[in-house]
Each structure stands twice: as C-alpha cells, then as structure tokens.
C-alpha positions in Angstrom: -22.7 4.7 8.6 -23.3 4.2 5.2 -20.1 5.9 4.0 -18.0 4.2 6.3 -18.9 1.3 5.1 -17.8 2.3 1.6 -15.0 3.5 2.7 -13.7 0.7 4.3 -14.7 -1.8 1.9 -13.7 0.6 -1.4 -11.3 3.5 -0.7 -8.0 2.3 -1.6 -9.3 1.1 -4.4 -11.1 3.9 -5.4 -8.0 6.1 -5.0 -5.9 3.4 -6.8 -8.1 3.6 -9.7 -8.2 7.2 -9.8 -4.3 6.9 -9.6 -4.0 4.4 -12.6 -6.7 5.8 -14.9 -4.8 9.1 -14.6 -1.4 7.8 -14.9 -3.0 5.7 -18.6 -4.0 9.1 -19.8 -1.3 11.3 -19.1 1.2 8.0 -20.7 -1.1 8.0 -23.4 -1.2 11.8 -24.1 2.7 12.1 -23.9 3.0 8.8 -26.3 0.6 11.0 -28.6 2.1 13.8 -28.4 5.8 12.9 -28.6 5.9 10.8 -31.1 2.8 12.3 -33.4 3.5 16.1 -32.5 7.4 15.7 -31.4 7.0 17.3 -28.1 7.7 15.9 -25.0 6.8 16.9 -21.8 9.2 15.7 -18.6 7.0 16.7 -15.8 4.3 14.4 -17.4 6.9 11.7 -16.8 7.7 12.8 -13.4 3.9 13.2 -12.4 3.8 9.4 -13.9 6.5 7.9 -11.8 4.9 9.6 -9.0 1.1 8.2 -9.5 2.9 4.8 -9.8 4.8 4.8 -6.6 1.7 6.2 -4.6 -0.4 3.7 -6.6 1.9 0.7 -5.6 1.9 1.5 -2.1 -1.7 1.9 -1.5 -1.7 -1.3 -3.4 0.0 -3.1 0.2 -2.9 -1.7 2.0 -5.6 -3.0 -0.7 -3.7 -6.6 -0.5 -3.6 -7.1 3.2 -6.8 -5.7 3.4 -8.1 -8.6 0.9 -5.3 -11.0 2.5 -3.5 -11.8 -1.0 -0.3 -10.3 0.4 3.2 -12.3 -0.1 3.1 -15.2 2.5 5.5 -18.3 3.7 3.0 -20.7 4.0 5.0 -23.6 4.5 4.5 -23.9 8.6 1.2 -23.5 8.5 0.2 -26.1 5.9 2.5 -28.6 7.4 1.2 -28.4 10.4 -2.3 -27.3 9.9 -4.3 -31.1 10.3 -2.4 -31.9 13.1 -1.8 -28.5 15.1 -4.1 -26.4 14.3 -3.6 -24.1 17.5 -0.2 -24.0 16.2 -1.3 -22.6 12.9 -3.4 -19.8 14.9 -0.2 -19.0 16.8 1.8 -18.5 13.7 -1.0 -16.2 11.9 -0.9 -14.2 14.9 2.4 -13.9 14.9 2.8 -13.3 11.6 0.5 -10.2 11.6 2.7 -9.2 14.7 5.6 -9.0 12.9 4.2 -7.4 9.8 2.6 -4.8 11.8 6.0 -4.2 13.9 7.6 -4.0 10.9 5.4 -1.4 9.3 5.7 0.1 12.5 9.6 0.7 12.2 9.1 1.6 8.4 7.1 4.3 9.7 9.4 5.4 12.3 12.6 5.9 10.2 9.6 7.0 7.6 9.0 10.3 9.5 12.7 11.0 10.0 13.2 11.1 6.4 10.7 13.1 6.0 11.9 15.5 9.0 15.5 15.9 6.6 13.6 16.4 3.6 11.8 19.2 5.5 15.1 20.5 7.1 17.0 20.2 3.4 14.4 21.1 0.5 14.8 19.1 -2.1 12.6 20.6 -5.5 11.5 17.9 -8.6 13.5 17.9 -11.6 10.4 18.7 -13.7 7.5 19.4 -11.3 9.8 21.8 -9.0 7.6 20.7 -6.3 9.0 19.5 -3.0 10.1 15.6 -2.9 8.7 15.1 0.6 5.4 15.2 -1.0 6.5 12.2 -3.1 8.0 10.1 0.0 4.9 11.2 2.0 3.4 7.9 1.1 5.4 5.7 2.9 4.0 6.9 6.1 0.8 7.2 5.2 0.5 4.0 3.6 2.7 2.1 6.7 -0.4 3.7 8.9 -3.0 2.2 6.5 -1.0 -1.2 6.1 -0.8 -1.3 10.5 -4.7 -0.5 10.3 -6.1 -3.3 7.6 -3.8 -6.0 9.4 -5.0 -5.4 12.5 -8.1 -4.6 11.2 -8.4 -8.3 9.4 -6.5 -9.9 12.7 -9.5 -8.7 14.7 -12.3 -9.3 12.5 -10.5 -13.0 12.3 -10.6 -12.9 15.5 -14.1 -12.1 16.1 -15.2 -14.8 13.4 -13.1 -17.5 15.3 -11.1 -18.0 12.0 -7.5 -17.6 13.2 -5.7 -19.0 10.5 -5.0 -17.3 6.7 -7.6 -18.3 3.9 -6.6 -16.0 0.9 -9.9 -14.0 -0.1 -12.3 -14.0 2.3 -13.6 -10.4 2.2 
C-alpha cells in the first residue's frame, strides 16, 4: 500500500525528472564535446528531442494531477457567489470534456500508431522505429483520462466540486 501511495502521489514526476536530468547531461556532454572536442553526435540530439517530447507530455498528466492545467475561468468566477451549483456544473463539465477529448486523442492516437506499425518508419540518427517516439501520446492521454477523473472523484468525495488550483 505503501508504494502505491508513492506512486500516485510521485511517479510522473519521478519519471519527469529522470527524463530532464538525462536530457541536461546528454545537452551538456554534446555542448562539451562539440564545441571543445569538435565532434558532434546527431543521435544525442535525436535522443534529446525525444526525452523532451515524452517529458512534456507526462508533464499534462503531472499538471492535472496537481490541477495547474490551462483553464477559462471566467464562468466560474462570475458566477461563483451567486451560483455556486452552477460553478459545480461547469467543473464537471469541464473535466467531461477534457476527458472526452483525451479520449478521442487517444483514439486517432492508436490508429497512428497502427500505420506506423503497418509502414516502418526508422530515426534519422537512432535508426530505431518512430512509433516508439509517438507511443507517448497514448500512453500519456490514458494517464491524463486517469488523474482527471482521478481528482473529479476525490473532489467529489471531499464535497469540493469547484477548481482551487493546488490542493494536492
């Protein structure tokens, strides 16, 4: 119990940080090396661009998961005195429609990924297969899904149906 606890409160991070401390060390080694040693190496530049996407991605999960996501706020605060079972409505529906449209990310997701299977595509430098690159976007859609519904319930079960950036 005591790992899943860690893991939900600390493994996108953990990855994240993994992710970025790697991707400032192989920067910094190619910086070194190119410009003190006059070698450069492209598939350290390719491995880089890939930590980065994967990095950013995960980062959705790690921000709805922490509720400091992009937001229109605009309904909520104007009515949020006056109506507030209006403002619950609209956080609802919010996550709804965030998780819907994670949803259909996903979907169209795996179908890319289903060409890319059917038509290999290699990396420039890395001559690995791409669709290891673009796995992310499913995997971090399924993560995204999971944390907002994850913080809509836990809302929900606190009896705090409205968004208050930070709470966890």
């Amino acid at each position: 119990m005591k790992y899943l606890h860690w893991l939900d409160q600390w493994a996108e991070e953990f990855c994240v940080s993994v992710m970025l401390a790697l991707l400032v060390l192989l920067l910094g080694s190619e910086v070194f090396s190119r410009f003190l040693l006059g070698k450069s190496f492209s598939w350290m530049e390719e491995l880089c661009r890939y930590l980065f996407v994967w990095s950013s991605y995960l980062g959705v999960a790690i921000a709805v998961k922490r509720k400091e996501q992009l937001r229109i706020l605009i309904l909520m605060n104007l009515f949020g005195a006056r109506f507030p079972g209006l403002v619950r409505v609209c956080y609802v529906l919010s996550e709804i429609s965030f998780i819907s449209f994670c949803g259909i990310v996903f979907w169209y997701s795996l179908s890319m990924l289903e060409n890319m299977s059917r038509f290999k595509q290699v990396s420039a430098s890395l001559e690995i297969d791409v669709k290891y690159a673009y796995l992310i976007i499913p995997l971090s859609m399924v993560l995204t899904m999971f944390r907002t519904a994850q913080v809509l319930y836990r809302d929900y079960r606190k009896g705090s149906l409205r968004f208050e950036a930070g709470e966890e």
